[in-house]
N, C-alpha and C positions, 0 to 999 in steps of 0.2 A: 481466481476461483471461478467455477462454471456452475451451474447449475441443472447438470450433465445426470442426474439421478435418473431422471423421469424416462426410462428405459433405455438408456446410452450407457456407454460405458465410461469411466472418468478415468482421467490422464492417471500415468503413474507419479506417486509422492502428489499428488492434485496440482501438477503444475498448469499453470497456463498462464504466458507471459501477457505482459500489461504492456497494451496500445500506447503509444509513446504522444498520441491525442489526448486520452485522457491526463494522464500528466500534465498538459502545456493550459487544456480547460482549469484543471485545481491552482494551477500557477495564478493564469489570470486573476483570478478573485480573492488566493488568499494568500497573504502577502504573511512566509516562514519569515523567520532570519537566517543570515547568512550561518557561515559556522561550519560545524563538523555534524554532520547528516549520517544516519546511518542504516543500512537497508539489509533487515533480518532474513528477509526470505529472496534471497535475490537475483535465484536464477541463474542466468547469463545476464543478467542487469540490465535488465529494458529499462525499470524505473531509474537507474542511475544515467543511464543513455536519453532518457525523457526530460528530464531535469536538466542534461548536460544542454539541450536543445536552448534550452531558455536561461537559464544561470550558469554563472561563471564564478561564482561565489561562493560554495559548497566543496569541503573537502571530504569525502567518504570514508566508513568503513563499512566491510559487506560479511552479512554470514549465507551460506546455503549446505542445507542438507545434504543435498546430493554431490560424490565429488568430481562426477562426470563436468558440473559445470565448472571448477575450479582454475582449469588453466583459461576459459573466457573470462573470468572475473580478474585473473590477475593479468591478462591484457588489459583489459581496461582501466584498472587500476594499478593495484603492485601489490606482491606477493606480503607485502610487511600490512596492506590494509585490508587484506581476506583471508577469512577463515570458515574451516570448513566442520560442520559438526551439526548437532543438536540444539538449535540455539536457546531453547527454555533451561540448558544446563550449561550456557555461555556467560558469561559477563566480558562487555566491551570493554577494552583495554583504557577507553577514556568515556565520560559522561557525553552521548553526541547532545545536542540544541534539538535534532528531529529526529524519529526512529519514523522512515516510510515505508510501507509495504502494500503487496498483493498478497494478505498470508491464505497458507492450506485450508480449504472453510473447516474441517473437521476439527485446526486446530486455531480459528480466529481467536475465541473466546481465550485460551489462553495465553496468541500471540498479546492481546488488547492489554492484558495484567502486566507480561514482561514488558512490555514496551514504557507502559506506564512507569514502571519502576526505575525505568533505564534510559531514560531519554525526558526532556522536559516537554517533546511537546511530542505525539503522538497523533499518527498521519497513517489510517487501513483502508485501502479500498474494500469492499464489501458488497453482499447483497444488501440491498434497502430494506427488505424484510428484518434483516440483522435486530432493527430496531424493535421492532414488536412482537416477540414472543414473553412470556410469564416467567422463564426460564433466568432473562437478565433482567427483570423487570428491575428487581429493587438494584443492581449494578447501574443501570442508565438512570433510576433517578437517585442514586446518588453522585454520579460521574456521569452527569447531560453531555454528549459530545458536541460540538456544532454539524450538522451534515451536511453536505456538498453535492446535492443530486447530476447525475448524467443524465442528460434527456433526451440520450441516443444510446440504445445498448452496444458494450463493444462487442467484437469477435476477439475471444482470447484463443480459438484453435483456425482461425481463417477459413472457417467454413460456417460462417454466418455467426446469427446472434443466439442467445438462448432465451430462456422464459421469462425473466425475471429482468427486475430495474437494477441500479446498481448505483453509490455513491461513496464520498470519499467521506469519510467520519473523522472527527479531528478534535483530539483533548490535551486542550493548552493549557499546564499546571504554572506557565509563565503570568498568566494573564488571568491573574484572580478577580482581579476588579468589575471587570465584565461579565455581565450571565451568557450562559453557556446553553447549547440546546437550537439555537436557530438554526432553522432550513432553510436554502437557498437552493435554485436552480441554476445550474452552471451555464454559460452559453450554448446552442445547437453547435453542433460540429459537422459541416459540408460534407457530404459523401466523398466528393475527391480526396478529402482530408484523411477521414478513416480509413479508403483505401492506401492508403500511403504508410500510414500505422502510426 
């Protein structure tokens, strides 16, 4: 997602794939489980391809919108673990361990609910603002996510960065024990690194 409003014009279906840096920064610090992962919005599967960098323990399934992306996603993976549609009127064939995504910002708010439902632990990059409007107020304090700040904005269209901070939001319904709601700052990420994506 961009934050491409402010007199630009925004991709079509709001795609803009996820820097395969930020991926490897969320890895470092917070430690998923293995399992069956699943990635609703998926593109051509950066984040599948971002995770693949650093884990080897993750078996996917992927949904996308669009079905221009479809024959890259079943390269990637196989045509039995992607599918292509609507994914607020999908239900995944199995319960994944993590549902990750970059979802569409127009439709975060209700990527955040199915993922919720459909997956134990639920993993969105987002704008950081995400957190502070009136709008989810009483949603975040009842469902505190842990957030995961970038403290480098990516470029999701390779022509620089946009206005806004951006973090990974993360709500483990595995993990009740523990409160939920902490900020961290991810590691800087080297310019030669972001250029490399």
């Amino acid at each position: 997602m961009s934050s491409t409003n402010r007199g630009g014009s925004r991709s079509p279906a709001d795609y803009y794939p996820t820097p395969h840096w930020c991926v490897r920064r969320l890895l470092e610090e917070v430690d998923l489980p293995a399992g069956q992962w699943l990635e609703p919005c998926a593109g051509v599967g950066d984040i599948i391809r971002g995770v693949g960098q650093v884990r080897d323990d993750v078996q996917w399934l992927a949904n996308e919108y669009r079905p221009e992306c479809r024959d890259a996603l079943v390269d990637l993976l196989s045509s039995s673990r992607v599918s292509s549609g609507d994914t607020l009127r999908w239900a995944p064939p199995q319960r994944p361990t993590v549902s990750i995504t970059n979802p569409p910002f127009r439709l975060a708010m209700d990527m955040v609910g199915w993922s919720l439902e459909n997956a134990d632990i639920t993993v969105m990059l987002l704008r950081l603002n995400f957190i502070g409007t009136a709008k989810r107020a009483h949603f975040m304090r009842e469902h505190p996510p842990d957030v995961y700040v970038l403290p480098n904005r990516p470029s999701f269209t390779g022509r620089g960065t946009d206005s806004v901070e951006y973090a990974w939001f993360v709500w483990n319904s595995r993990d009740d024990a523990t409160p939920h709601g902490r900020v961290r700052v991810l590691a800087p990420t080297p310019a030669e690194e972001r250029r490399r994506g």
